[in-house]
C-alpha positions as CSV (number, residue, x, y, z in Angstrom):
1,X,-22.4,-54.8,109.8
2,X,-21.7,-58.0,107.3
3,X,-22.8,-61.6,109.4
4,X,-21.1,-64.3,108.4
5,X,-21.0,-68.6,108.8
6,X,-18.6,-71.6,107.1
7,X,-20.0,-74.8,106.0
8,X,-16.7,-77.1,106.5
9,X,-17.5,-80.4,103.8
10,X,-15.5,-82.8,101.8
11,X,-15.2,-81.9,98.0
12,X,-17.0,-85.2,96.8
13,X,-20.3,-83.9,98.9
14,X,-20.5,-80.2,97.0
15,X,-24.2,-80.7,95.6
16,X,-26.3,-80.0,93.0
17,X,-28.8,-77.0,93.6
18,X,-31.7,-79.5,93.2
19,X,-29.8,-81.5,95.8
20,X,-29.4,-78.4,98.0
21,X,-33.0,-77.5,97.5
22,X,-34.6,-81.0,98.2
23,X,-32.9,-80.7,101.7
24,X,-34.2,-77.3,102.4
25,X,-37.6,-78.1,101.6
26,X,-36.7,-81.9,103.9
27,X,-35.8,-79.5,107.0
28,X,-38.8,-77.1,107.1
29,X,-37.7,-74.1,105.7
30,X,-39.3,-71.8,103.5
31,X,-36.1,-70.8,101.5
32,X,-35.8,-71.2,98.1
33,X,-32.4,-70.6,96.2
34,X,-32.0,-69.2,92.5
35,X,-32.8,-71.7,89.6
36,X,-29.4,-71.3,88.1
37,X,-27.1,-71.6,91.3
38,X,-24.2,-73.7,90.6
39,X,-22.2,-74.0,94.0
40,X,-19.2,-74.8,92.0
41,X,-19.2,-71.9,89.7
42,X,-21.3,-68.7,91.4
43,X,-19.7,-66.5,93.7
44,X,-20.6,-63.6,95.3
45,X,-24.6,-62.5,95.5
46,X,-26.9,-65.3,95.1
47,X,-30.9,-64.5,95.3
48,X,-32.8,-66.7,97.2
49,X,-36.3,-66.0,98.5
50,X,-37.4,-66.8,102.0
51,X,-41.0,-67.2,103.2
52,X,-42.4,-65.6,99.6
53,X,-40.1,-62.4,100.2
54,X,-37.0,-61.7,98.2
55,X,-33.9,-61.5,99.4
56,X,-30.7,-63.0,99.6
57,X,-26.9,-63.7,100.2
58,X,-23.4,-63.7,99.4
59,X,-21.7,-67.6,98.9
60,X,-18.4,-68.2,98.3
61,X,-16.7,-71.9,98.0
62,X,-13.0,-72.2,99.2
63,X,-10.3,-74.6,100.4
64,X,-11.2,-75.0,104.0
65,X,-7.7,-74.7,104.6
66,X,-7.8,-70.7,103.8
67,X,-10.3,-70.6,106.7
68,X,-8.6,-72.7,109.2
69,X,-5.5,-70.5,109.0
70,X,-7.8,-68.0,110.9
71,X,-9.9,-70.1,112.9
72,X,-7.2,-73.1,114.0
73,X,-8.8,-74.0,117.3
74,X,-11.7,-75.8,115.1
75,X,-9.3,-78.0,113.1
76,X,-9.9,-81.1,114.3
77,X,-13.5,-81.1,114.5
78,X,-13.7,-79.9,110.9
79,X,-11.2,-83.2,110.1
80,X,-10.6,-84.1,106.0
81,X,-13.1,-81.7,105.1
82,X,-11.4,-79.8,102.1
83,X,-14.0,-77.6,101.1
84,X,-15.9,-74.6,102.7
85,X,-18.7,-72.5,102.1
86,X,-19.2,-69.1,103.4
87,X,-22.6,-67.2,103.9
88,X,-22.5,-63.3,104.4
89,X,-25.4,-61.2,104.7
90,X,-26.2,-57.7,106.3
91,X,-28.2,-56.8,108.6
92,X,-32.0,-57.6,107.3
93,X,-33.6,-60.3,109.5
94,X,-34.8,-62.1,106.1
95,X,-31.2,-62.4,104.6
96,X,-30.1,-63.6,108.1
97,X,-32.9,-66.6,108.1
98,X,-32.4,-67.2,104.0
99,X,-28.5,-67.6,104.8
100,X,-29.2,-69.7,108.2
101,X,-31.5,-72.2,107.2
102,X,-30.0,-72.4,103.5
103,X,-26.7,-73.4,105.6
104,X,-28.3,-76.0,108.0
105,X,-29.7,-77.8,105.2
106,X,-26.2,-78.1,103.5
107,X,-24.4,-79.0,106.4
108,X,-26.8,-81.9,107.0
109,X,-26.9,-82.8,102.8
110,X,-23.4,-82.8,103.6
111,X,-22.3,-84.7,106.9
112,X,-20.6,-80.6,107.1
113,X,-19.4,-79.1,109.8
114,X,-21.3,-75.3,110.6
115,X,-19.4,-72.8,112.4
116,X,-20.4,-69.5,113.2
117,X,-17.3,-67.4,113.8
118,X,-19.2,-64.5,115.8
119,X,-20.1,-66.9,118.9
120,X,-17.5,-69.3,118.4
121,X,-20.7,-72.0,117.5
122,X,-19.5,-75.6,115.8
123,X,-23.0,-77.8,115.0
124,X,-22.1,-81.3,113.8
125,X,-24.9,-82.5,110.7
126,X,-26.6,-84.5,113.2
127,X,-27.6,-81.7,116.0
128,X,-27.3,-78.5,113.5
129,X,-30.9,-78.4,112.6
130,X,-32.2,-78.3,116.2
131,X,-29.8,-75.3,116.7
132,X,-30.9,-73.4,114.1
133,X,-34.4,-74.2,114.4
134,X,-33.8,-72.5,117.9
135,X,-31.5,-69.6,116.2
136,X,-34.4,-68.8,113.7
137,X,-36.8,-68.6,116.5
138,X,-34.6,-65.6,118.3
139,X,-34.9,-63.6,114.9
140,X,-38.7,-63.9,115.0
């Protein structure tokens, strides 16, 4: 069974990976995402180790609006945000931290918006690293 999260963001905010990284390593967590990512241009499986292990995720980056057809209830919390990105994984507890914590930090590099579409979860930037500190713990 695929897992999957949105990062909701405006356009202007879409980082750098050395950006993306530097927030990662500000938050705490032990990911580290593939030399050559370019959020702009990569699609599909991107490597990225987690806590020494390899591992990985899919990332995709859309119009937000393609998401919000599906998930309309959210619309006005995810406000001018034009862009999305979407984390999907499997089942391994390492992809699921990698992809987790790899979204918290952008959603906080990003004044985003984090929803997970399983539990129906929205984080705002300022709270979502608190959240998924406590999400990571449950995988442990």
């Amino acid at each position: 069974m695929s897992m999957e999260i949105h990062i909701f963001m405006e356009d202007s905010r879409v980082p750098s990976r050395e950006a993306w990284q530097q927030a990662i390593e500000a938050a705490g967590f032990p990911a580290v995402l593939y030399q050559s990512l370019d959020l702009r241009k990569d699609t599909g499986f991107s490597p990225t180790a987690y806590n020494g292990q390899e591992s990985g995720f899919e990332l995709y980056l859309d119009p937000a609006a393609s998401y919000l057809e599906s998930y309309p209830h959210i619309a006005e919390q995810i406000g001018g945000r034009d862009r999305c990105v979407s984390f999907r994984w499997g089942g391994d507890l390492v992809e699921a931290a990698a992809a987790i914590s790899s979204a918290a930090a952008l959603t906080k590099l990003t004044d985003g918006i984090y929803f997970d579409p399983e539990t129906d979860r929205v984080f705002t930037a300022d709270v979502v690293l608190d959240g998924i500190q406590e999400d990571l713990s449950a995988l442990s």
